[in-house]
C-alpha atoms as one frame of an Amber mdcrd trajectory, in Angstrom:
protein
 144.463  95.298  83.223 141.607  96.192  85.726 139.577  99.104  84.477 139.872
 102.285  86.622 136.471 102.619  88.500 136.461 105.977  89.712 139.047 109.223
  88.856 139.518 111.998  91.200 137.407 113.952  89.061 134.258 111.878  90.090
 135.576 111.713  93.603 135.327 114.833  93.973 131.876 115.570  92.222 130.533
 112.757  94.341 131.978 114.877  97.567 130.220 117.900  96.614 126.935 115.910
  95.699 127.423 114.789  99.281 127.877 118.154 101.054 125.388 119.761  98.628
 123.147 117.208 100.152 124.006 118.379 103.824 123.454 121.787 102.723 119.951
 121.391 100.997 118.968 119.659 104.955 119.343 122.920 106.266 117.350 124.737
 103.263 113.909 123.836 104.447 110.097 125.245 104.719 108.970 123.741 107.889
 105.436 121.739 107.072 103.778 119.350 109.864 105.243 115.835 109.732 108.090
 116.158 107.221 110.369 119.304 106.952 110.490 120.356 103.309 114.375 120.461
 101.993 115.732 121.235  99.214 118.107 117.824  99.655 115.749 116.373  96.532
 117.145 119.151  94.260 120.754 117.916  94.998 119.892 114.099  94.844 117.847
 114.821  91.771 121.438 116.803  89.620 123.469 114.142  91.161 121.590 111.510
  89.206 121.498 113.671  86.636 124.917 114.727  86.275 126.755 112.004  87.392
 124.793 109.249  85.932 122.949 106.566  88.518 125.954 104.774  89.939 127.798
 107.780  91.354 124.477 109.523  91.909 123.394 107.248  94.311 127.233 106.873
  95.773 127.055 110.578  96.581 123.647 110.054  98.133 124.625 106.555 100.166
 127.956 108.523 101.465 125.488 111.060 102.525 123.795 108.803 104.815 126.412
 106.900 106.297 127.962 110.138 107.516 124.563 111.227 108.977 124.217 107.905
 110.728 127.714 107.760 112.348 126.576 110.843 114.016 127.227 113.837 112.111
 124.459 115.808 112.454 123.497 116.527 108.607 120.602 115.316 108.196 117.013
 117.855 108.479 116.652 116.808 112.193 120.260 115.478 113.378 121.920 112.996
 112.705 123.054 109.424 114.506 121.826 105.499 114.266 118.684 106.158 116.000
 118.075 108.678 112.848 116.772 104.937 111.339 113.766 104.563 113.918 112.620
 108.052 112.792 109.963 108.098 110.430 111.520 110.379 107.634 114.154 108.128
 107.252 112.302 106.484 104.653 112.819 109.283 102.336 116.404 109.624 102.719
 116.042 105.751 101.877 113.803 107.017  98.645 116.855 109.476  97.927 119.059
 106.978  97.488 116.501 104.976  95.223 115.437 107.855  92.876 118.842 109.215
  92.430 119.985 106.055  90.664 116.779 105.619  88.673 117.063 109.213  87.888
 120.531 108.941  86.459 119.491 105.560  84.390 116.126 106.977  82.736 117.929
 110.432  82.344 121.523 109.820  81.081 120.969 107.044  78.802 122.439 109.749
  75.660 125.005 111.938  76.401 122.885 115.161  75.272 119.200 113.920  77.265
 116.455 115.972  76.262 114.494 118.682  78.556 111.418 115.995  78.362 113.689
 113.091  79.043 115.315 114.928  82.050 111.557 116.131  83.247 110.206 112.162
  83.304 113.291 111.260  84.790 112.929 113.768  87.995 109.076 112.514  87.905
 109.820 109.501  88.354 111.883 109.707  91.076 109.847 111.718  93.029 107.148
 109.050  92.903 109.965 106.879  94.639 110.892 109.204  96.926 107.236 109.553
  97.840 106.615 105.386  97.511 109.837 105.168  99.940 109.041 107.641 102.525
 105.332 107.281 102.839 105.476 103.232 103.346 108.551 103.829 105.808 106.316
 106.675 107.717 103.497 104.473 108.229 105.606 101.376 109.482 107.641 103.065
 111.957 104.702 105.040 113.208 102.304 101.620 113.614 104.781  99.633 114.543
 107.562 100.892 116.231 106.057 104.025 117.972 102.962 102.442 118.088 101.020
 105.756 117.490  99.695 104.365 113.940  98.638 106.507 111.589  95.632 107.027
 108.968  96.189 106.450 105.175  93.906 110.093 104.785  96.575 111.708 107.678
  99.611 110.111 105.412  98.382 110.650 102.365  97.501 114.935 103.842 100.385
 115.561 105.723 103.557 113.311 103.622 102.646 114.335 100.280  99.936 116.863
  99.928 101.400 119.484 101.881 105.086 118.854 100.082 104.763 117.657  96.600
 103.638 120.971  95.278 106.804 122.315  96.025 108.608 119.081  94.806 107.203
 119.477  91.660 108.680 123.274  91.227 112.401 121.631  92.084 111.610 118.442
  89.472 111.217 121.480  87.051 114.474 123.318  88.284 116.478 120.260  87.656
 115.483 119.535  84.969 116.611 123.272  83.616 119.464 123.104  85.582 120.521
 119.948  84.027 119.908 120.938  80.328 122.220 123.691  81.355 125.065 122.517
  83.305 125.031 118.818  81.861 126.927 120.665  78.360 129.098 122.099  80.447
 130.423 118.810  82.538 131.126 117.717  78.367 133.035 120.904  77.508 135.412
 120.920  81.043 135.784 117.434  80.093 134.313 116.510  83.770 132.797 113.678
  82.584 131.834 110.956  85.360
């Protein structure tokens, strides 16, 4: 008998990880260089809550919808989205979610610490991602190049502060609503 690899219940939770997703592209502080969303938040409780695998499904569905043209992602949406240079992040999304939803959801009741390190860690891949995809596409694609200082200012300085404030918030959120997805018996 072949095991059952997803129920409608993750289905759907995957679906709303992917429109919650959308939605956090339009939530944004504008910075210089890389708009500041809140699409890390959702990519952070999707790993979170629905473990690595269906984390990261919720975040690759998320991206093939952006690239065949639906314009969801924090400047449009289409192919070409992959010669821009914040594509790496959305990249780094993908990464960190699943990592996120392995170090984090390896007991069924995670601790606040466990959750915390798990959302750290990600955002260092998020960062790793976006920042070496940044600098390629701007040296060699646009040819414009671009100074490690510059990167280094403008792709994390400027935006990890407030990164940091929504590692914290999922990891609360979590502790909360990860209890919850036990008791509704929504598990993934």
């Amino acid at each position: 008998m072949i095991k059952k690899q997803f129920s409608i219940k993750s289905m759907i939770l995957c679906a709303i990880f992917t429109s919650l997703t959308a939605i956090g592209a339009f939530i944004r502080i504008p910075v210089p260089m890389v708009p500041f969303t809140l699409q890390f938040l959702f990519t952070m409780l999707a790993g979170l809550l629905l473990g690595g695998k269906r984390g990261s499904i919720s975040v690759i569905l998320y991206i093939i919808l952006g690239l065949l043209g639906l314009p969801i992602f924090a400047e449009g949406g289409g192919l070409a989205y992959i010669l821009k240079p914040s594509f790496g992040y959305l990249i780094g999304f993908c990464v960190s979610t699943f990592v996120i939803g392995k170090v984090g959801r390896n007991s069924p009741t995670p601790s606040f610490k466990r959750l915390l390190i798990a959302n750290f860690i990600g955002l260092f891949i998020v960062y790793l991602f976006g920042m070496a995809y940044y600098w390629l596409i701007s040296t060699f694609y646009l040819g414009t190049g671009i100074g490690l200082w510059p990167l280094f200012l403008y792709c994390f300085l400027l935006a990890v502060p407030g990164d940091i404030v929504l590692c914290l918030l999922a990891a609360i959120l979590a502790k909360r609503l990860i209890p919850v997805l036990h008791n509704l018996k929504l598990e993934v």
